[in-house]
Each structure stands twice: as C-alpha cells, then as structure tokens.
C-alpha positions as CSV (number, residue, x, y, z in Angstrom):
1,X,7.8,-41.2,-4.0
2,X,9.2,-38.4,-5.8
3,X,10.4,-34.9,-4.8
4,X,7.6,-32.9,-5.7
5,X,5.1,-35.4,-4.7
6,X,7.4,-35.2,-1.1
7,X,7.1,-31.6,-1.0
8,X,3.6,-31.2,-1.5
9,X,3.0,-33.7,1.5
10,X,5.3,-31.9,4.0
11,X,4.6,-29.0,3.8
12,X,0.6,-29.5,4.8
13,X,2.0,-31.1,8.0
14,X,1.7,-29.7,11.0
15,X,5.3,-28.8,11.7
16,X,5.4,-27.1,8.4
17,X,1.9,-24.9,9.4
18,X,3.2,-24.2,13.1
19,X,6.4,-23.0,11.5
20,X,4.5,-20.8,9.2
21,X,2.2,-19.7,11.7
22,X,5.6,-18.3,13.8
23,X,6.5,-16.3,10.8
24,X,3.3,-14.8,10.2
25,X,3.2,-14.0,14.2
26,X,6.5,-11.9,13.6
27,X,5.9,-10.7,10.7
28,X,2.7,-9.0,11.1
29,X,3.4,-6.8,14.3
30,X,6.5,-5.6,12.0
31,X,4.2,-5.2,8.9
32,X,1.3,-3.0,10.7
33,X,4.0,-0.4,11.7
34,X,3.5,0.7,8.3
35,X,0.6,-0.9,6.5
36,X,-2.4,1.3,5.8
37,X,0.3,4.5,5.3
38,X,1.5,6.4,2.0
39,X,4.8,4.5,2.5
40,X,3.5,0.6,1.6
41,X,0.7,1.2,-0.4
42,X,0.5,-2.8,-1.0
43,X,-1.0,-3.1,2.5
44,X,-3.7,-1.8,4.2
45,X,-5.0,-2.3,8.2
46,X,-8.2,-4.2,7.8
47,X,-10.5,-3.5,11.4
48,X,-12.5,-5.8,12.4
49,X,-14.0,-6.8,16.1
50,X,-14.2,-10.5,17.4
51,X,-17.0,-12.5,16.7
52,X,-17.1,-14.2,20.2
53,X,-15.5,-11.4,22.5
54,X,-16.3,-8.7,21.0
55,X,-12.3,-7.4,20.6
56,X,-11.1,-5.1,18.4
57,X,-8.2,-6.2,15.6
58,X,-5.9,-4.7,13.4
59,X,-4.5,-7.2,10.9
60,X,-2.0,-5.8,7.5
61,X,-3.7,-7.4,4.8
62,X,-2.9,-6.7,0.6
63,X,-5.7,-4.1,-0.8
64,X,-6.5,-3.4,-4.5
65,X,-9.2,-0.3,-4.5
66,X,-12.1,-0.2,-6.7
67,X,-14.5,2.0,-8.3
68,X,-17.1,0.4,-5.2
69,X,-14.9,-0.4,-2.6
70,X,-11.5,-2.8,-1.9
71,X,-10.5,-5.9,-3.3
72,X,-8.5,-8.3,-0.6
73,X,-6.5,-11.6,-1.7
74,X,-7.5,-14.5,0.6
75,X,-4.3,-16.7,0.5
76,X,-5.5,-18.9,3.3
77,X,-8.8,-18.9,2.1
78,X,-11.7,-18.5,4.6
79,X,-10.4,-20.3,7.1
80,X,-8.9,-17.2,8.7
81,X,-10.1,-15.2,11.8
82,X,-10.6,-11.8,10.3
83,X,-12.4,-13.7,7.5
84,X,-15.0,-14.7,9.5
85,X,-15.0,-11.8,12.1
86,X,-15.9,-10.0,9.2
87,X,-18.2,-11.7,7.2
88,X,-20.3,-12.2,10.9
89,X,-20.0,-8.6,11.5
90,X,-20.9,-7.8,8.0
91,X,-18.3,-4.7,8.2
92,X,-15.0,-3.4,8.2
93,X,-12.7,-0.7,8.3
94,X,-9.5,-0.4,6.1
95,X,-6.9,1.8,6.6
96,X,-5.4,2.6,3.5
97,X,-2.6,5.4,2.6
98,X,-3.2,7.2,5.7
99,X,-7.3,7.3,5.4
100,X,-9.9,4.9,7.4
101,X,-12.9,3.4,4.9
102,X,-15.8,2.1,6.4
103,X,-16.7,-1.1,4.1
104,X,-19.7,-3.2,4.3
105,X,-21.2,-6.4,2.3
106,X,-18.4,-8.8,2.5
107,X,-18.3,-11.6,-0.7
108,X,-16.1,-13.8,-1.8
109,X,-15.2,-13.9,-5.1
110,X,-13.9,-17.2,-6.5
111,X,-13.6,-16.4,-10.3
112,X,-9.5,-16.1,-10.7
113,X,-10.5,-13.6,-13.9
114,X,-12.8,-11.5,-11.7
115,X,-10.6,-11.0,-8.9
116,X,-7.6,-10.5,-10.2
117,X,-9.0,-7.8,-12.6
118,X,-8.0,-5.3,-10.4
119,X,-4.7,-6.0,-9.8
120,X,-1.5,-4.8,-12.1
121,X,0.3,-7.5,-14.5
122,X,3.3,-8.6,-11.4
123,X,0.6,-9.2,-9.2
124,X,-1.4,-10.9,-10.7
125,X,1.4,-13.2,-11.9
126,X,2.0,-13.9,-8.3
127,X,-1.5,-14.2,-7.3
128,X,-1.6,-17.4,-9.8
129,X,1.9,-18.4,-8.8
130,X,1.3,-18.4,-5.1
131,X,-2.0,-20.3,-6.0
132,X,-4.4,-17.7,-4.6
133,X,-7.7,-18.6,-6.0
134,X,-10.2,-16.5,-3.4
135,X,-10.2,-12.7,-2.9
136,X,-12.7,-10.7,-0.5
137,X,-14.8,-7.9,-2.2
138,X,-15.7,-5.0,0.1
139,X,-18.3,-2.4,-0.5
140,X,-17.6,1.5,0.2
141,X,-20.5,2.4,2.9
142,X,-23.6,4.7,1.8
C-alpha cells in the first residue's frame, strides 16, 4: 500500500470526519463574527430555517455575486444541512457586506466551467485544488 493510496483511505474514516467536524464546530462561531460584513467580503451569512423544526440558522458560507443573484461553493457537496434546509424551503437570505438578500430558486450547478466563472483566477485555482466540483446558484427575489 502506498502513501497516497494510505492517505486517501484515512482520511474518509470516521476519526478523520469527527476531527474535521470539531474544527468546523469552532471555527464557524469564530467566522460568523464577521462573515456577511465589509471587513471579510469572502464570506457571507447564508439564513435558512430547519426543515423539520422549523429553526432559524446562520451558517458563514463563501459567496461570489452575480448579475442574478449569488454563487456558493459546496465543498461537502449536498450532503450538508443548510443544503437541504434550503433547497426544501426553496429560499434564503445572505448577508453579504453589511446588506441582507432575499434569494430564491436554489440549483446546483455541477459544470466546474460554469461555476467557477464567477470566481477570480486564486480562487478558482483553489476551488479545483480543494476538489470542489458543486456550487449552489441563488436567484435575487422579484
């Protein structure tokens, strides 16, 4: 077995995700003090209520604007909460740079060329580096 093939299986177990998931769990309390401001323009708040209960989330996600709306990256794909809290709801709110937009039509866009249009050269570079092959498209409300 070699060392890449090593690393590829370890870090898919579930140590390796539970240690991830600890990050994330400090990380994003720290992040959301100042996503969706002027100061870190990379992240926005993305508002979303529960799909079972009902609750209201804030979660700092990465936002790209567009002429109709946002562009998100999905790292984790759609297996994440606000993924599908938002795709059931069919609506969202981002914060972004000190303004609240009310979004609507959630789609996923799976065509790397397509979604990483949007984004500026560095980005994109770490978008395909990072492997992220699914971003969430977001349509300003009428």
């Amino acid at each position: 077995m070699s060392i890449a093939t090593t690393a590829a299986t370890t870090a898919t177990t579930p140590r390796a995700h539970g240690a991830f998931h600890r990050a994330t769990r400090l990380f994003n309390p720290l992040v959301l003090l100042l996503a969706g401001t002027r100061f870190l323009p990379l992240y926005g708040v993305i508002k979303h209520r529960g799909r079972r209960t009902g609750s209201a989330f804030r979660t700092p996600v990465v936002v790209r604007p567009t002429g109709d709306g946002f562009v998100v990256p999905m790292p984790w794909g759609e297996r994440t909460d606000w993924y599908r809290n938002v795709r059931a709801a069919g609506e969202c709110v981002i914060r972004w740079k000190g303004r609240d937009y009310p979004l609507v039509q959630p789609e996923v866009i799976d065509d790397p060329a397509a979604e990483r249009a949007g984004f500026g050269a560095f980005e994109r570079a770490m978008m395909a580096r990072l492997g992220i092959t699914h971003c969430l498209r977001l349509r300003h409300r009428s």
